[in-house]
ROBANU-79082 format. One record per residue: residue number from 1; residue in one letter; x, y, z of N, C-alpha, C in turn. Coordinates in steps of 0.02 Angstrom, whole numbers, plus 50000, padded with zeros to 5 digits. Layout:
(atom NUM; 'a'; (X; Y; Z); (X; Y; Z); (X; Y; Z))
...
This chain:
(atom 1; 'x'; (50929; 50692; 49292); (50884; 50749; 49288); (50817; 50727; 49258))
(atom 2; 'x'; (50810; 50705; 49212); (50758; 50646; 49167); (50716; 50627; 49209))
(atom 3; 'x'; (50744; 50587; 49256); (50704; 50532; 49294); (50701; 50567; 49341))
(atom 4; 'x'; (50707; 50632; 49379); (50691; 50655; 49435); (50610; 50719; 49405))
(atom 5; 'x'; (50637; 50735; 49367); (50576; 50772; 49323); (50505; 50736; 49309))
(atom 6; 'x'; (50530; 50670; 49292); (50483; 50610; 49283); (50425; 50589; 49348))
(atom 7; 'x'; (50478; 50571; 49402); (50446; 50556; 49460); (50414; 50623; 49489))
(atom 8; 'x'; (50438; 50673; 49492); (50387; 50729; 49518); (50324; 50739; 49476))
(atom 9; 'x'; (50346; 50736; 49409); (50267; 50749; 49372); (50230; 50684; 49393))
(atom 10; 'x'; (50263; 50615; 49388); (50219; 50550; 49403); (50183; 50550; 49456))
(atom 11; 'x'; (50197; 50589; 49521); (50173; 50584; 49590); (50129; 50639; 49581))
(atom 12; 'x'; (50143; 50700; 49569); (50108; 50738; 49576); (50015; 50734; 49521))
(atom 13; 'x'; (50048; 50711; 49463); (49962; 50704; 49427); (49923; 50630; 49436))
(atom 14; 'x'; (49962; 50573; 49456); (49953; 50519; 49459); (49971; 50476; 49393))
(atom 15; 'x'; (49995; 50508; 49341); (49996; 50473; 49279); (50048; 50439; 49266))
(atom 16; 'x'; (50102; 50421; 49309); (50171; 50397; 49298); (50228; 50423; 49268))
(atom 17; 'x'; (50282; 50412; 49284); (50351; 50453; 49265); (50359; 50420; 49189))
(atom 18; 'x'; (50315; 50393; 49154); (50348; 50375; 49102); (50321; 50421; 49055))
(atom 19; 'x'; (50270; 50451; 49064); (50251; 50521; 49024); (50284; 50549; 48988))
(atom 20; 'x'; (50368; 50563; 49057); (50410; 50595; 49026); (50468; 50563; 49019))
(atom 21; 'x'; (50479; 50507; 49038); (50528; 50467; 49016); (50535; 50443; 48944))
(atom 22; 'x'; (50473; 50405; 48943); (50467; 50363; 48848); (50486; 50429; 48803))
(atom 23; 'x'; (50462; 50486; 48799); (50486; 50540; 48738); (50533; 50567; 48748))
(atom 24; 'x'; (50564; 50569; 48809); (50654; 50603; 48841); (50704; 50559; 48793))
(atom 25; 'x'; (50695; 50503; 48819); (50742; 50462; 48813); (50726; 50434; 48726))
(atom 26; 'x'; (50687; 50428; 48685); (50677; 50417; 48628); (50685; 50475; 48569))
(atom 27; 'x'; (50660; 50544; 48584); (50659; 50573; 48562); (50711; 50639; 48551))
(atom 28; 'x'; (50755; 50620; 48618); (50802; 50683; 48616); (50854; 50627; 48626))
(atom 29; 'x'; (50863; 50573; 48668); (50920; 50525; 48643); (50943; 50518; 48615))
(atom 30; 'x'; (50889; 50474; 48571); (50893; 50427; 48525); (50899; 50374; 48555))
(atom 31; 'x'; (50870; 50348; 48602); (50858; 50272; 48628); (50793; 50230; 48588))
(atom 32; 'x'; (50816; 50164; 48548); (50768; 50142; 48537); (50705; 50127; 48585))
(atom 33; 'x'; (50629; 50132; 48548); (50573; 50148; 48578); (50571; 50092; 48612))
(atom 34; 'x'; (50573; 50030; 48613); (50562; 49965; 48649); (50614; 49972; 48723))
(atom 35; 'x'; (50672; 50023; 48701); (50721; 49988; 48772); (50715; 50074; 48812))
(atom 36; 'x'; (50671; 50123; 48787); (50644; 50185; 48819); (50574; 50138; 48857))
(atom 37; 'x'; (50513; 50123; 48833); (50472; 50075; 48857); (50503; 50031; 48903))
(atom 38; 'x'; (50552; 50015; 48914); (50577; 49956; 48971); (50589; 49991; 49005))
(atom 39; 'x'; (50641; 50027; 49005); (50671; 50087; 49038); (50619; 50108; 49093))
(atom 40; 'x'; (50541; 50148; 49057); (50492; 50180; 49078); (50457; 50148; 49156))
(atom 41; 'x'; (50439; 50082; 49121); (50420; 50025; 49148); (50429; 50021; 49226))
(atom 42; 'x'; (50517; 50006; 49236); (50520; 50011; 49290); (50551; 50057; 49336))
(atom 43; 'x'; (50552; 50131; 49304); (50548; 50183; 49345); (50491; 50183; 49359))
(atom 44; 'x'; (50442; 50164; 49322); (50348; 50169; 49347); (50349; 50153; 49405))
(atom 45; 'x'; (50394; 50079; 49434); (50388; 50041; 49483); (50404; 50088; 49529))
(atom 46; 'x'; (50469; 50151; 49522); (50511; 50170; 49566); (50440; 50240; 49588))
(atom 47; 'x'; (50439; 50248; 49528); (50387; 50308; 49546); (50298; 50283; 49598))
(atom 48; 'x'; (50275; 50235; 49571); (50243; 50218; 49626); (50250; 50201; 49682))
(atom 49; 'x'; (50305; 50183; 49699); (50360; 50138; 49756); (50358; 50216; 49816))
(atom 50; 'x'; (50397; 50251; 49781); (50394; 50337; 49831); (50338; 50362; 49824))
(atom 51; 'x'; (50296; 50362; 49772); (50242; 50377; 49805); (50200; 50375; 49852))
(atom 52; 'x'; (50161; 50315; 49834); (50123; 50271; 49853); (50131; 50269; 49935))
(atom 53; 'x'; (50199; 50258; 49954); (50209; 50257; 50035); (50193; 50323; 50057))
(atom 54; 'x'; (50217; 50361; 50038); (50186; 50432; 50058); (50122; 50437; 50070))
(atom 55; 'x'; (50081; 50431; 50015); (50014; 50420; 50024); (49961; 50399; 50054))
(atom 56; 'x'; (49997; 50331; 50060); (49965; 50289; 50097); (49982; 50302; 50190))
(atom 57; 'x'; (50014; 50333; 50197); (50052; 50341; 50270); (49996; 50377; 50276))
(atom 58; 'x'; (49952; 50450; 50227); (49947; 50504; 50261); (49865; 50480; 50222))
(atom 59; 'x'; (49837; 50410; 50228); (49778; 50391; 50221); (49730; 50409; 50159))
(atom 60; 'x'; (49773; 50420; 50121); (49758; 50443; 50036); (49707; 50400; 50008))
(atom 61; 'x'; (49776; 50359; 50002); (49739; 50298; 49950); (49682; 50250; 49974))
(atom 62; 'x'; (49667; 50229; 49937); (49600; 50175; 49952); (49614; 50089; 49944))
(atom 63; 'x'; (49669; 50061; 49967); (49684; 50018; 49953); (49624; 49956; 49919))
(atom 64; 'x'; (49584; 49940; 49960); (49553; 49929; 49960); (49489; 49917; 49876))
(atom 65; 'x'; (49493; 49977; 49850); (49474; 50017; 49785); (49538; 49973; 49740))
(atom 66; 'x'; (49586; 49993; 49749); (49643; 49985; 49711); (49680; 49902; 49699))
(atom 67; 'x'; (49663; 49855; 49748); (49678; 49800; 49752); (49623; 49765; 49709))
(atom 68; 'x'; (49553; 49779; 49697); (49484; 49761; 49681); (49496; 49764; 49602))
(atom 69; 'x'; (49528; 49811; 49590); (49554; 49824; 49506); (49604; 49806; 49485))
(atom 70; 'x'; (49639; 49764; 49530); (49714; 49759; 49498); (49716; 49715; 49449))
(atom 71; 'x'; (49683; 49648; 49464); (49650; 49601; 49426); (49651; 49624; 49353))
(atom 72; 'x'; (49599; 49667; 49338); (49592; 49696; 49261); (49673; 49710; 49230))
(atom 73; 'x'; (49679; 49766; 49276); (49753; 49786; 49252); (49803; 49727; 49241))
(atom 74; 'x'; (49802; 49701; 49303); (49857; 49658; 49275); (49831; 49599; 49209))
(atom 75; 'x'; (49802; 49587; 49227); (49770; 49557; 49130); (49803; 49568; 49066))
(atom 76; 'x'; (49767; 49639; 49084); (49787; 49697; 49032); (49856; 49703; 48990))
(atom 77; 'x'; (49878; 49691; 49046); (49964; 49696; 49046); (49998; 49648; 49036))
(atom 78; 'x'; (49987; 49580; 49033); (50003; 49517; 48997); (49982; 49533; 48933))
(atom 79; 'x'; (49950; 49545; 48906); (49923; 49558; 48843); (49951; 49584; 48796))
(atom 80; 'x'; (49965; 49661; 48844); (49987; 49742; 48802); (50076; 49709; 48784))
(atom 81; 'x'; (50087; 49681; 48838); (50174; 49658; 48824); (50175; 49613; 48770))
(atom 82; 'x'; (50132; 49583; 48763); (50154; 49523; 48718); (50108; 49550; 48645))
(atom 83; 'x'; (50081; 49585; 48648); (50068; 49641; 48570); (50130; 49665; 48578))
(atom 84; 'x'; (50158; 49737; 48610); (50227; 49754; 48610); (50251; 49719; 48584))
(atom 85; 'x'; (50280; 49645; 48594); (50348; 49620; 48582); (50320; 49601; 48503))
(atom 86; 'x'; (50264; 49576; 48478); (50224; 49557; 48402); (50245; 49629; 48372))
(atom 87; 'x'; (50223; 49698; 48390); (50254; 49754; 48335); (50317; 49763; 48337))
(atom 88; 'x'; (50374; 49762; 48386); (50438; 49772; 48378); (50463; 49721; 48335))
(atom 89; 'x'; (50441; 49643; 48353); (50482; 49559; 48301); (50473; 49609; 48229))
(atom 90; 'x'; (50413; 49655; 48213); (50398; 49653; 48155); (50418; 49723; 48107))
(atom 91; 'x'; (50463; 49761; 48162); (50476; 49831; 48137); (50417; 49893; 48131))
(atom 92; 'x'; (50358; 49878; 48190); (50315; 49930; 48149); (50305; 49967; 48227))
(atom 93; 'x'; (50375; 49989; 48257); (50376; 50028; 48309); (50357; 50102; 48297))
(atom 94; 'x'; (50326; 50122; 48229); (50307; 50194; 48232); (50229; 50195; 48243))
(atom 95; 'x'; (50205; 50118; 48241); (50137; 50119; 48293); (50130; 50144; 48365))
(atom 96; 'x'; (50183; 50140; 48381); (50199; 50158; 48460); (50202; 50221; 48475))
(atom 97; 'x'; (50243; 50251; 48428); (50243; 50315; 48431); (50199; 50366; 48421))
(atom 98; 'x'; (50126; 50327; 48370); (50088; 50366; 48361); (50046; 50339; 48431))
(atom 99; 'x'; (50055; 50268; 48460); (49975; 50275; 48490); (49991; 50310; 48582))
(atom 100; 'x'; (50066; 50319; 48575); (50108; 50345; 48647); (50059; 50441; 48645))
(atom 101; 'x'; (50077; 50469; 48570); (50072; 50536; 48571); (49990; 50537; 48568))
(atom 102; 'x'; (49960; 50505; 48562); (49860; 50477; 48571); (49876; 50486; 48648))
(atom 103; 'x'; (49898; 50453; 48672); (49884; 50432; 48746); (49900; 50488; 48766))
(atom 104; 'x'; (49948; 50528; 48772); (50000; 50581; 48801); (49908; 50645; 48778))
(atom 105; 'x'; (49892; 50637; 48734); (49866; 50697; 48702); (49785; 50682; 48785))
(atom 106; 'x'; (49773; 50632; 48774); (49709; 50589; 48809); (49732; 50611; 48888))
(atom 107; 'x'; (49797; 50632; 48910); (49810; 50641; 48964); (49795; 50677; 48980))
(atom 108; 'x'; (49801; 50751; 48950); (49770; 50809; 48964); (49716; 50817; 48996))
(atom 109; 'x'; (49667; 50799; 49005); (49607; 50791; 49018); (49603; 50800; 49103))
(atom 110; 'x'; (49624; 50733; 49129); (49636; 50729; 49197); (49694; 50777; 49229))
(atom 111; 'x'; (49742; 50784; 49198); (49782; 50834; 49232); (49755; 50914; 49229))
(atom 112; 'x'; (49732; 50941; 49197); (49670; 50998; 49174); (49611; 51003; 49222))
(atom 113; 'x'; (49563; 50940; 49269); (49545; 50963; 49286); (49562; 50935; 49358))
(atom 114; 'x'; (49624; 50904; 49389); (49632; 50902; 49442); (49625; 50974; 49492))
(atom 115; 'x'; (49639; 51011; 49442); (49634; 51088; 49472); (49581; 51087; 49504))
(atom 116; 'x'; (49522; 51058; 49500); (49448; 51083; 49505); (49428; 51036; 49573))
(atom 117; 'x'; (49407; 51070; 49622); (49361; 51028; 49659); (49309; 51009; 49653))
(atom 118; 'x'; (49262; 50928; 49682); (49195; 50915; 49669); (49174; 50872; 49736))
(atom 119; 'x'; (49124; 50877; 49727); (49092; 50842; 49801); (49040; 50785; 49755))
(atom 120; 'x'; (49052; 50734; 49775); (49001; 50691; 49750); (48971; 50645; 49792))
(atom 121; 'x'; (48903; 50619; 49810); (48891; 50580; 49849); (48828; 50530; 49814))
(atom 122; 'x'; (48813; 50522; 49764); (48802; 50460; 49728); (48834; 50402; 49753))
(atom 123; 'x'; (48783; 50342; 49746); (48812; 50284; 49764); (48756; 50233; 49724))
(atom 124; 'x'; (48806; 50149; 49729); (48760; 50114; 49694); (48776; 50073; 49720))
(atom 125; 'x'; (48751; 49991; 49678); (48749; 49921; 49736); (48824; 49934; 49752))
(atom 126; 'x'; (48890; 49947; 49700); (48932; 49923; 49697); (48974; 49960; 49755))
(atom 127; 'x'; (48952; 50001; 49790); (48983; 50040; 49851); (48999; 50014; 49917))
(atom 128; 'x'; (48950; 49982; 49929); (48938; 49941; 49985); (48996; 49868; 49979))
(atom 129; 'x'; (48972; 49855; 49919); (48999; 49784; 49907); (49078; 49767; 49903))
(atom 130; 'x'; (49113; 49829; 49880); (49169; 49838; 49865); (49188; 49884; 49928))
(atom 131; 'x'; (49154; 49900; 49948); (49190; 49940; 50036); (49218; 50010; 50012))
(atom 132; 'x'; (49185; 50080; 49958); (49225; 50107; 49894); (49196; 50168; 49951))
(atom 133; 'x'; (49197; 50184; 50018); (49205; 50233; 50066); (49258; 50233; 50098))
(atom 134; 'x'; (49277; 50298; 50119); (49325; 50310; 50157); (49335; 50406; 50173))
(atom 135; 'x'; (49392; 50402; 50204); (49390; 50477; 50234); (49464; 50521; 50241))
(atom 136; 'x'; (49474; 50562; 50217); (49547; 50581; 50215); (49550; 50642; 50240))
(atom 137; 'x'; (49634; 50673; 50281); (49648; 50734; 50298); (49658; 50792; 50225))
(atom 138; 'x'; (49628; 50837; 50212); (49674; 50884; 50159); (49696; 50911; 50168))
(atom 139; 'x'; (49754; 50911; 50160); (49827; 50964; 50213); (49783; 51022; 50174))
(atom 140; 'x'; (49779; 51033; 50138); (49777; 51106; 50075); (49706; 51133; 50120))
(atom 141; 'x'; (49651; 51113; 50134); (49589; 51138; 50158); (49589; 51146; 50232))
(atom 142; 'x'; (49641; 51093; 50275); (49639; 51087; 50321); (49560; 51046; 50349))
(atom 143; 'x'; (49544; 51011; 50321); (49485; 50992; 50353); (49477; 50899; 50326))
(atom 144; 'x'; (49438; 50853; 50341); (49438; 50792; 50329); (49389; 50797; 50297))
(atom 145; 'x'; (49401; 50742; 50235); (49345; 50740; 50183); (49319; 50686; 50171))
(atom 146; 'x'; (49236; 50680; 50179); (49204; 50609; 50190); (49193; 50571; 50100))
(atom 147; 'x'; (49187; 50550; 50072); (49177; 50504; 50016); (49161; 50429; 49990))
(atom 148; 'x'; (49112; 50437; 49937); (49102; 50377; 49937); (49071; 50357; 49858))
(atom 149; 'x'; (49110; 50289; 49839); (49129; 50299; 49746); (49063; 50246; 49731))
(atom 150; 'x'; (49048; 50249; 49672); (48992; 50195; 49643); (49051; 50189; 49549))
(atom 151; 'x'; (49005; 50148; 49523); (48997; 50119; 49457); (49068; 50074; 49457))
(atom 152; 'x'; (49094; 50029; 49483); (49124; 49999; 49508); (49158; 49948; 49441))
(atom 153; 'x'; (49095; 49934; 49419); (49124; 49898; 49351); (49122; 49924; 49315))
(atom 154; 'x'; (49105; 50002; 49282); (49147; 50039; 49255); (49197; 50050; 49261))
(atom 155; 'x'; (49232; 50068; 49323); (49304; 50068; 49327); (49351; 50009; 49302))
(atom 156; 'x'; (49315; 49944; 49317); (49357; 49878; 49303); (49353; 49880; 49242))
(atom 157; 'x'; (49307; 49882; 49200); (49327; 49898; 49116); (49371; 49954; 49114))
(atom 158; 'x'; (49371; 49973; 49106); (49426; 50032; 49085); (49510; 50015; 49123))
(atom 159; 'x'; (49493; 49979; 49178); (49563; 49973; 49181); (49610; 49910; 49170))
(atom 160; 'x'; (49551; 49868; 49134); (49575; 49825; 49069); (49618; 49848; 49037))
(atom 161; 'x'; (49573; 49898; 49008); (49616; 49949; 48950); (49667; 49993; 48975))
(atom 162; 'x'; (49679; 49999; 49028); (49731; 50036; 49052); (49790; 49989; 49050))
(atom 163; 'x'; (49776; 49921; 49085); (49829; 49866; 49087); (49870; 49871; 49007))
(atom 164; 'x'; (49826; 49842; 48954); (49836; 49825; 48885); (49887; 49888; 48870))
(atom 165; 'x'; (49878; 49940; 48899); (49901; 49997; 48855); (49959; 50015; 48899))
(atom 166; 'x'; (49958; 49975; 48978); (50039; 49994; 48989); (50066; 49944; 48965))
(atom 167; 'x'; (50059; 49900; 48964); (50112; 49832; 48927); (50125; 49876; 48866))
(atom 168; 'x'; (50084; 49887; 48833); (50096; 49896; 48765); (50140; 49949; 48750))
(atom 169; 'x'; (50145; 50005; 48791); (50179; 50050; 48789); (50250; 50079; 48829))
(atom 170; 'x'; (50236; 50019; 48891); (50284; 50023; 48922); (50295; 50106; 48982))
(atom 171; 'x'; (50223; 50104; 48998); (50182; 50138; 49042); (50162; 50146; 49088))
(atom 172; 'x'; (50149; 50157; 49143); (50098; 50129; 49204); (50025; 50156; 49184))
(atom 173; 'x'; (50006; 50197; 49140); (49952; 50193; 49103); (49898; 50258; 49163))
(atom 174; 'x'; (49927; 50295; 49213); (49891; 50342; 49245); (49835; 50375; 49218))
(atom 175; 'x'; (49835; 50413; 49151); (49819; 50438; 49137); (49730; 50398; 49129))
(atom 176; 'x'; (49730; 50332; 49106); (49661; 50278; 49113); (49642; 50269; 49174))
(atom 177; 'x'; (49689; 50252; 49224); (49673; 50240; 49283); (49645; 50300; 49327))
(atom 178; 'x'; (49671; 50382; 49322); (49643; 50432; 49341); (49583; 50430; 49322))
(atom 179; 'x'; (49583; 50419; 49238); (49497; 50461; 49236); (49448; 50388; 49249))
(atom 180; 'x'; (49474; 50349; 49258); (49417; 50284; 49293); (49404; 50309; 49358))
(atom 181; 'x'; (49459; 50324; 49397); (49422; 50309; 49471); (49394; 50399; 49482))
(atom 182; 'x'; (49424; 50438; 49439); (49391; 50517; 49472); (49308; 50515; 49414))
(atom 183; 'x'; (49323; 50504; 49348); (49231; 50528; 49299); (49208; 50440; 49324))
(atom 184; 'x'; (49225; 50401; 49334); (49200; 50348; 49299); (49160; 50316; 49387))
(atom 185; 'x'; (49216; 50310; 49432); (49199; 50315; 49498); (49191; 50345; 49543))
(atom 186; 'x'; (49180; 50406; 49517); (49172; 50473; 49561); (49184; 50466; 49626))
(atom 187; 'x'; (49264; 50465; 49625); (49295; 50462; 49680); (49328; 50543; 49683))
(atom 188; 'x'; (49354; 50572; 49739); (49375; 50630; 49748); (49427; 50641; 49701))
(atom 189; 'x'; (49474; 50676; 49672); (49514; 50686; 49630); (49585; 50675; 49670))
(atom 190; 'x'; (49607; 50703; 49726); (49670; 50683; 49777); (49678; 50579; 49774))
(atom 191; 'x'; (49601; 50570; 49817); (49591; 50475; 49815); (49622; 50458; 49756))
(atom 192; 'x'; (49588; 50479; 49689); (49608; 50449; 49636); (49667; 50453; 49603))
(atom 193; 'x'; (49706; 50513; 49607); (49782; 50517; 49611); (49809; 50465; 49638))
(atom 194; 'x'; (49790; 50478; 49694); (49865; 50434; 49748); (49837; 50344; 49741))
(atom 195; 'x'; (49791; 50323; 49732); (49769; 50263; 49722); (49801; 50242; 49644))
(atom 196; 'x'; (49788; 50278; 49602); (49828; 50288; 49522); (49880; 50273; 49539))
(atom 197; 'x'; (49921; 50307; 49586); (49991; 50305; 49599); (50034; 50223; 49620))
(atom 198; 'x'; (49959; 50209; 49677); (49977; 50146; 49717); (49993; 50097; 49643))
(atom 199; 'x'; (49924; 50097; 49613); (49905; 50037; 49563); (49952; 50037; 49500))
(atom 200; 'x'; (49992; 50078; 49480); (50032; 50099; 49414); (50101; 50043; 49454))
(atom 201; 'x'; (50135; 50049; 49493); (50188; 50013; 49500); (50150; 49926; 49504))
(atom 202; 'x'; (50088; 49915; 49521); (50075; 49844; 49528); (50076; 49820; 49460))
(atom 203; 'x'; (50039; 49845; 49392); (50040; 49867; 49355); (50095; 49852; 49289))
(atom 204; 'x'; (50132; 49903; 49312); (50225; 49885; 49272); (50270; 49829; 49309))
(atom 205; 'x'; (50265; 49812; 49373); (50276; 49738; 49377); (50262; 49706; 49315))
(atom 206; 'x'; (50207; 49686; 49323); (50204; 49628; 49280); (50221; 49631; 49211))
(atom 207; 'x'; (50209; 49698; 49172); (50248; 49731; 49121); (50318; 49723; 49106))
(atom 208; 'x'; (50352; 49726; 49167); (50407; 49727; 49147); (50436; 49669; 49163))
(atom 209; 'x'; (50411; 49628; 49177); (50415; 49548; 49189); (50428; 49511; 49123))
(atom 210; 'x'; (50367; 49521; 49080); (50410; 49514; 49021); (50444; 49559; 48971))
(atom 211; 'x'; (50439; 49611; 48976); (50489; 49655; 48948); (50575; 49631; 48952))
(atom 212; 'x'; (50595; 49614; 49023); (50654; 49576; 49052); (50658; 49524; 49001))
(atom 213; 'x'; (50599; 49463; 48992); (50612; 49421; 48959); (50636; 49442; 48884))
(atom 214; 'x'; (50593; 49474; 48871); (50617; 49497; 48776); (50653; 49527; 48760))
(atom 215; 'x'; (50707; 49566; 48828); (50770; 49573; 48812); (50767; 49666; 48800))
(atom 216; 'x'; (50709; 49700; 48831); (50712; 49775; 48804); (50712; 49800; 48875))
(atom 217; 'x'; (50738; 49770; 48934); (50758; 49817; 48999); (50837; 49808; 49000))
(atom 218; 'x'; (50880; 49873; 48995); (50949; 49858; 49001); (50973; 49936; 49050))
(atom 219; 'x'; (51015; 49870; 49116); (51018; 49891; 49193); (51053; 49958; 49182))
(atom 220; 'x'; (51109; 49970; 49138); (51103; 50033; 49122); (51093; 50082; 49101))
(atom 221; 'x'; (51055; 50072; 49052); (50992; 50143; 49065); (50961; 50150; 49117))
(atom 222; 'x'; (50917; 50118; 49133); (50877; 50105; 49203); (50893; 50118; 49267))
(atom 223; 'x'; (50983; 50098; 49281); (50988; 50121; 49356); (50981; 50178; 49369))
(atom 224; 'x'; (51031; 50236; 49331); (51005; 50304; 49346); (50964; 50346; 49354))
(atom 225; 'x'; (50903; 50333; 49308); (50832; 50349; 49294); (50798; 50322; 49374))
(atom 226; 'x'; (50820; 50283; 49397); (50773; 50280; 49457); (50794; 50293; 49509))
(atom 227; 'x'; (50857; 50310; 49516); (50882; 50370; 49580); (50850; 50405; 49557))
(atom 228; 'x'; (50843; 50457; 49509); (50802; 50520; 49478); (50716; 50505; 49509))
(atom 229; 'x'; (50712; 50475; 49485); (50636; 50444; 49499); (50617; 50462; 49574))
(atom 230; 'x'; (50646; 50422; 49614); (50643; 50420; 49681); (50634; 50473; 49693))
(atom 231; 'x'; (50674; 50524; 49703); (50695; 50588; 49733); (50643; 50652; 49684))
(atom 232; 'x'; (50615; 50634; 49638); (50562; 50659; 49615); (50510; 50656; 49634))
(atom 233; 'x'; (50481; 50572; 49652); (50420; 50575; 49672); (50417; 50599; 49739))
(atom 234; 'x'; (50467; 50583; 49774); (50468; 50624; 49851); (50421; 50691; 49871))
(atom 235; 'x'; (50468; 50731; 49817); (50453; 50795; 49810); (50372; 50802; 49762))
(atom 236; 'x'; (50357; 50764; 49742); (50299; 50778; 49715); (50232; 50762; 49752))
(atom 237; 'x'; (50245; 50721; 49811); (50214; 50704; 49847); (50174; 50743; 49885))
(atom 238; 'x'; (50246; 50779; 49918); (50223; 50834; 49963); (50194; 50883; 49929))
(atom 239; 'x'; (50208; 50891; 49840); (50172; 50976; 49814); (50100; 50955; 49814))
(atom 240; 'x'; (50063; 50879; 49782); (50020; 50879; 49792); (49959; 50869; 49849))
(atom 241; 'x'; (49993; 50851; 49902); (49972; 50854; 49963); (49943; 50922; 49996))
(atom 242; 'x'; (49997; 50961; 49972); (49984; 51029; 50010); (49937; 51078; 49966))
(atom 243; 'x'; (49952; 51080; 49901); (49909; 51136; 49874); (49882; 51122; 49803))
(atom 244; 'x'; (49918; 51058; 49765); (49891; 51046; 49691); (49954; 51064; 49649))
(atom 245; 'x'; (49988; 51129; 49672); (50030; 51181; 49614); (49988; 51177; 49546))
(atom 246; 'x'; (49945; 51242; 49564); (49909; 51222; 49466); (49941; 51256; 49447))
(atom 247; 'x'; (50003; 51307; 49445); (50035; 51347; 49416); (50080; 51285; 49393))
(atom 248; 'x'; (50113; 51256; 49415); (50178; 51199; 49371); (50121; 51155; 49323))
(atom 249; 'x'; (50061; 51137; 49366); (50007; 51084; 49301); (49986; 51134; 49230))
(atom 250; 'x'; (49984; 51188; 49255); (49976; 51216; 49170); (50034; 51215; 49118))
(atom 251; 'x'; (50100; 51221; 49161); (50177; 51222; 49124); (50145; 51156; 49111))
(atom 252; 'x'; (50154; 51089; 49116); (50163; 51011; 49119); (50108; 51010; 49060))
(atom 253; 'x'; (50078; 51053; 49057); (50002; 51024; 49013); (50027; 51034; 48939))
(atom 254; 'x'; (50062; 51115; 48936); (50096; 51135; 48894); (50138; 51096; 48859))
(atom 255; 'x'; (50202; 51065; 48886); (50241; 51042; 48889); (50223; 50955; 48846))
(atom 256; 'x'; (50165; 50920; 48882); (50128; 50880; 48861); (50082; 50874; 48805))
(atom 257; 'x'; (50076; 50918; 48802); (50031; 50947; 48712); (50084; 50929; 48670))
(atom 258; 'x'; (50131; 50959; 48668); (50216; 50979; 48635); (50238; 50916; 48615))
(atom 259; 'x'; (50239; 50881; 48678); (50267; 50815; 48648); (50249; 50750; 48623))
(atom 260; 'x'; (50160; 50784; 48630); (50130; 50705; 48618); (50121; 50724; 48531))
(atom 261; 'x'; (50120; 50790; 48517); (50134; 50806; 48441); (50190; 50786; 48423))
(atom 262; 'x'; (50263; 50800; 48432); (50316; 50778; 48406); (50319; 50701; 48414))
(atom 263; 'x'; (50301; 50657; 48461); (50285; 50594; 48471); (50240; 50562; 48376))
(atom 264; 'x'; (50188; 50587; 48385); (50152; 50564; 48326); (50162; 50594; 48269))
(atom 265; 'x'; (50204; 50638; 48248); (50259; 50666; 48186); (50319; 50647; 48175))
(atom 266; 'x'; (50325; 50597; 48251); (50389; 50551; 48232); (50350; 50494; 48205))
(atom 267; 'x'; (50300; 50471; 48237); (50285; 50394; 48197); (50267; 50418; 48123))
(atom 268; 'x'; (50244; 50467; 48115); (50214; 50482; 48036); (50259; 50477; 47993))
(atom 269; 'x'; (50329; 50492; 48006); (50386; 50499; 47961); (50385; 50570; 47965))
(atom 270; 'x'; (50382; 50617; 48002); (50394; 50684; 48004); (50442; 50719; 48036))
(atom 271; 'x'; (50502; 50731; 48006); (50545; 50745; 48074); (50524; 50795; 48121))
């Protein structure tokens, strides 16, 4: 149930199923935070995995955009893992917890205003150069929508920091990667979802590459969580395709407030 809840919210905002995985499984478990983070990791994979094909079938994503940044991310993510594994050797896993319920709180933002449509047609050198045009069906409008993104290495900074912070957290880190490619590359808000979506499983690869090594992915927790996963993002695919559902994104926002507080009142020592 976990991991199917997970993958529908992951597909549908772009931010990854571990949103709701890392505080499920840590916080109402009691799974330690390092083997909830592994856990997360590679349902991320599962959740971009169903996504992503969806998406990409029905000309969403921007591959293109998304391959150009992976670079950063994956960086990032050598990094964030091997800090991870330096605070767990050392016992100071209620860093995690506070900087998970930071992130969770930072999420809000992008899921809040996916609601909102924008038309942008700014461009700069980096448009051309990076090929950051393209054109998509919107089931929801019924009509094809032309676009075209600039500030290009803005986005690649930031999704440095997106990398660093899924390693570290054991994340696919959506929530950085949304607001890079929708404020930062003023790309359409649908593009930047489903491209979020593509790039979060490339992402927790490598995350959980060494996570495996340090011994905090264990096959059973994990297998079940990603049947769940799967069959979540399926379904989340199609809600955001067709209409947004801002009625379930205001529940999720709610819901997300909630726990990125109990998240950082657990690291404080607060029960």
């Amino acid at each position: 149930m976990t991991g199917t809840v997970a993958g529908f919210v992951g597909a549908l905002t772009g931010l990854g199923g571990a949103v709701v995985i890392t505080p499920v499984l840590s916080l109402l478990f009691g799974v330690p935070i390092e083997y909830a983070a592994g856990a997360s990791l590679v349902a991320t994979i599962a959740t971009s995995s169903g996504a992503a094909v969806a998406y990409i079938k029905d000309g969403i994503v921007n591959l293109k955009i998304g391959m150009s940044l992976e670079i950063a991310t994956t960086i990032g993510a050598i990094i964030g893992s091997f800090l991870a594994a330096a605070v767990y050797a050392n016992n100071l896993a209620y860093i995690i917890f506070i900087i998970f319920g930071a992130v969770l709180l930072s999420s809000l933002y992008p899921t809040i205003k996916k609601g909102y449509g924008h038309k942008r047609t700014r461009t700069d050198w980096s448009t051309d150069v990076f090929q950051m045009k393209g054109v998509y069906y919107d089931k929801a409008t019924k009509k094809r929508v032309k676009y075209a993104g600039s500030r290009w290495h803005i986005g690649e900074s930031i999704m440095f920091v997106a990398g660093t912070i899924s390693g570290l957290l054991g994340v696919g880190s959506g929530v950085l990667k949304v607001l890079a490619l929708d404020s930062a590359m003023r790309l359409p808000i649908k593009v930047s979802t489903a491209t979020s979506d593509f790039m979060i499983g490339v992402t927790a690869v490598t995350g959980s590459a060494i996570y495996w090594a340090l011994g905090y992915i264990q096959p059973m927790l994990v297998a079940p969580v990603i049947v769940g996963v799967l069959l979540g993002a399926y379904f989340g695919t199609k809600t955001m395709q067709a209409d947004g559902s801002s009625q379930l994104r205001s529940i999720f926002v709610i819901v997300l407030a909630i726990v990125a507080v109990e998240m950082i009142l657990r690291g404080i020592g607060v029960a």
